[in-house]
N, C-alpha and C positions, 0 to 999 in steps of 0.2 A: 638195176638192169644192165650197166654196164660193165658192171663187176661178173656178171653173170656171162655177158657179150663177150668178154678177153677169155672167160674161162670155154667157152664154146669154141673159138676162133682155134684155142690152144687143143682142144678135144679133137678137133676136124683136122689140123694141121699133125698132130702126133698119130691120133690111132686111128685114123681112117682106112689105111689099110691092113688093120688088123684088129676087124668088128669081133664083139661079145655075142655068143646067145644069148638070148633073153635081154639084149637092150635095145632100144632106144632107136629108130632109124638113123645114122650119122654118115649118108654117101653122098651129101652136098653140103656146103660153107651152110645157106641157109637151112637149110632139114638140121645140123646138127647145130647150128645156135638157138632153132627153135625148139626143138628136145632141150638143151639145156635150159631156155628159160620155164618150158612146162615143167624141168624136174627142179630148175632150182627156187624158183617166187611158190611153185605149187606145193613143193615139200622140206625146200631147204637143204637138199641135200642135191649131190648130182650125182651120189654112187649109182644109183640109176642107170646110168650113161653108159657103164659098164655091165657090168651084173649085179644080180642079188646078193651075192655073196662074197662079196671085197673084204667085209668086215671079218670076215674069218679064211679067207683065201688069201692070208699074206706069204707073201717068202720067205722060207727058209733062211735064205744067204743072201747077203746084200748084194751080190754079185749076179745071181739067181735071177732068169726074167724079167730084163730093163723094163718093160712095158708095164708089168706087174707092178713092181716100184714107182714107175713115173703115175701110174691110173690113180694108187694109194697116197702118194706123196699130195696130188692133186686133190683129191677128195679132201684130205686133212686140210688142206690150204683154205679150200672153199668154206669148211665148216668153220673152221676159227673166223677167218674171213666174215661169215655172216653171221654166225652163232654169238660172235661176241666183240664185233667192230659194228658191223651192219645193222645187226636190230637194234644194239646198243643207242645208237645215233636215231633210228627211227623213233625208241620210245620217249628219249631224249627232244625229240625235236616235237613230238605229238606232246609232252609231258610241259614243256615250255610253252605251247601255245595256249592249253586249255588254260595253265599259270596266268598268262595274260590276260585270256578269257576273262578268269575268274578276279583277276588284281582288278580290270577294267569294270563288271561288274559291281564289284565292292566300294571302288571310287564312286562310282555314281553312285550309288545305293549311300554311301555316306554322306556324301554330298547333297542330297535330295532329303537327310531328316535332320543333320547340322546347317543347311544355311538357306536361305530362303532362295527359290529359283529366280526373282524378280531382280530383287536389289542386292543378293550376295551376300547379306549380312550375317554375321554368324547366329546362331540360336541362344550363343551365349549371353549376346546384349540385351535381346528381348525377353530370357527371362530376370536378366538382372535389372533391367532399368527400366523395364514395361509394368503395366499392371496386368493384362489380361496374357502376357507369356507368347511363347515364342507357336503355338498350336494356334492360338485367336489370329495372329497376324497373318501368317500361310493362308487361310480361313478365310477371312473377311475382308482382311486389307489387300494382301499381295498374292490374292487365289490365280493362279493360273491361266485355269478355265478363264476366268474373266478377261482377259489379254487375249484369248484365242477369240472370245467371243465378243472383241472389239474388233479383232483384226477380219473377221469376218461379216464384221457390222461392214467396216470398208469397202471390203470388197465387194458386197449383194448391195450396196446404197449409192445412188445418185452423186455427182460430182457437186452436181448443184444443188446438194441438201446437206452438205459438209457443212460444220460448224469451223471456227476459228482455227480450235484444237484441231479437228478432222482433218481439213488442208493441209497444215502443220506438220502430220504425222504421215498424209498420206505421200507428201511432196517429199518426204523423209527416206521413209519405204523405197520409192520408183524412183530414185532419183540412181542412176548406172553410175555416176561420176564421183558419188559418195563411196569413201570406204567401210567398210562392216562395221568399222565402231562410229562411222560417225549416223551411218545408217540404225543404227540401236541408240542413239544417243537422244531418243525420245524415251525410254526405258529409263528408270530412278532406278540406277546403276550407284548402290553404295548410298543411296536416299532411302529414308522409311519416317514419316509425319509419328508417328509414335515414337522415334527415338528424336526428332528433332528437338525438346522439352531437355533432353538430356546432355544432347548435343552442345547447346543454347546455357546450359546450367555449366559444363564442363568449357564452352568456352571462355565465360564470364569469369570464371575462378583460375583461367589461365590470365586471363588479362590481369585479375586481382593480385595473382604470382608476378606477373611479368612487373608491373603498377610499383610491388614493395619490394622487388630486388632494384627497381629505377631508384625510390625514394631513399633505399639503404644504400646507396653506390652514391646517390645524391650530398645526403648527410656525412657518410664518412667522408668526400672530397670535400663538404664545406667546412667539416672539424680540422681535415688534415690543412687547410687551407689556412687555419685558425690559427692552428699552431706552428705553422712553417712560419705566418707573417707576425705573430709574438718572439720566436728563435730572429727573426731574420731584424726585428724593431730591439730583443736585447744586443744583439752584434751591434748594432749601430752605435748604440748606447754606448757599450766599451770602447767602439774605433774612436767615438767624441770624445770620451775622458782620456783613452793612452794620448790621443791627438793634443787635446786641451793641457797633458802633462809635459809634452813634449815641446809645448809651445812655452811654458812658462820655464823649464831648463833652457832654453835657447833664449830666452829676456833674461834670466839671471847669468848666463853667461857673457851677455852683449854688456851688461851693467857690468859684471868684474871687469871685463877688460878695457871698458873705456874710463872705468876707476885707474886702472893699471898707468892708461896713458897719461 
């Protein structure tokens, strides 16, 4: 529309006084930006504005009918202008959105048959480490439905017909001062009682990893210990004997020379 507005503005300012038959009312600012926008949104073109017959009423000589020139030079401008910046951009921007549409779509649509809506977990764990697969859990354990139709147990039921849990939950819910995660944080977020067997098996076998790297760091520090203090008991050994040898050259030297004296 704006692109349409500078071309009307320039249409009223150029050839206002000197109107087409067969176009378009253009003896006010507003009458000829409003012809332009009924010819240019409604047909894309604004030869209109002029005559019917631009497209073949060109000039001879480039010198030939400034007016002629500047109506046609215009026309070309408008049509490149919208024929192939303008719609460009339009289909483009319509073409991006539905993409979005469609990316957003597809995420969710993935995300609602790979992971469970409750707990998050992927489908992958439950059909590898479950018995009954990742379709029984959705199903029976972590349905939905069932959480909507807790949460509405809440709300149509008496304060004072809450169980433990109920309080718990409901005090959770209404409570303005909590932030959203901790307000959900009654939700088994990354919890599911059918993988906890698995859970429970995988951490026991890290411990048992953790357990025999302790005991092999253990052993080799008590071997390397073993053997530092056999290296460090034969050293001793040799500094006693050079020592013990050096003690007995220093008696046989004390003995020559007090033979000497």
């Amino acid at each position: 529309i704006l692109t349409i507005f500078i071309f009307g503005m320039a249409t009223f300012s150029i050839f206002r006084n000197n109107p087409e038959e067969n176009a378009p009312p253009c003896e006010t600012l507003y009458q000829c930006i409003g012809s332009s926008i009924v010819a240019g949104i409604g047909q894309g073109d604004i030869s209109v504005m002029f005559h019917e017959e631009i497209w073949t009423d060109v000039p001879i000589k480039f010198y030939e009918d400034p007016y002629k020139q500047m109506r046609t030079f215009m026309t070309l401008i408008f049509f490149m202008c919208w024929e192939y910046v303008l719609l460009n951009v339009f289909v483009g921007l319509i073409a991006s959105a539905f993409e979005a549409m469609r990316d957003d779509v597809s995420t969710v649509y993935e995300d609602s048959t790979s992971k469970c809506l409750i707990c998050s977990r992927d489908m992958y764990d439950f059909e590898r480490f479950t018995k009954n697969g990742f379709k029984h859990h959705i199903e029976f354990q972590h349905n939905p439905l069932s959480y909507v139709y807790y949460l509405h147990y809440l709300k149509v039921t008496s304060h004072t017909e809450y169980t433990g849990p109920d309080t718990w939950v409901h005090e959770k819910l209404s409570s303005a001062a909590l932030s959203d995660e901790d307000r959900a944080s009654w939700l088994p977020i990354n919890r599911a009682l059918s993988l906890r067997r698995h859970e429970e098996q995988q951490e026991h076998e890290q411990q048992q990893q953790q357990q025999h790297v302790t005991d092999k760091v253990a052993k080799l520090f008590a071997q390397h210990k073993k053997e530092t203090d056999e290296k460090l008991g034969a050293m001793g050994a040799t500094v006693d004997s050079i020592l013990d040898l050096l003690r007995q050259r220093l008696d046989k030297a004390d003995l020559s020379r007090q033979l000497t004296v």
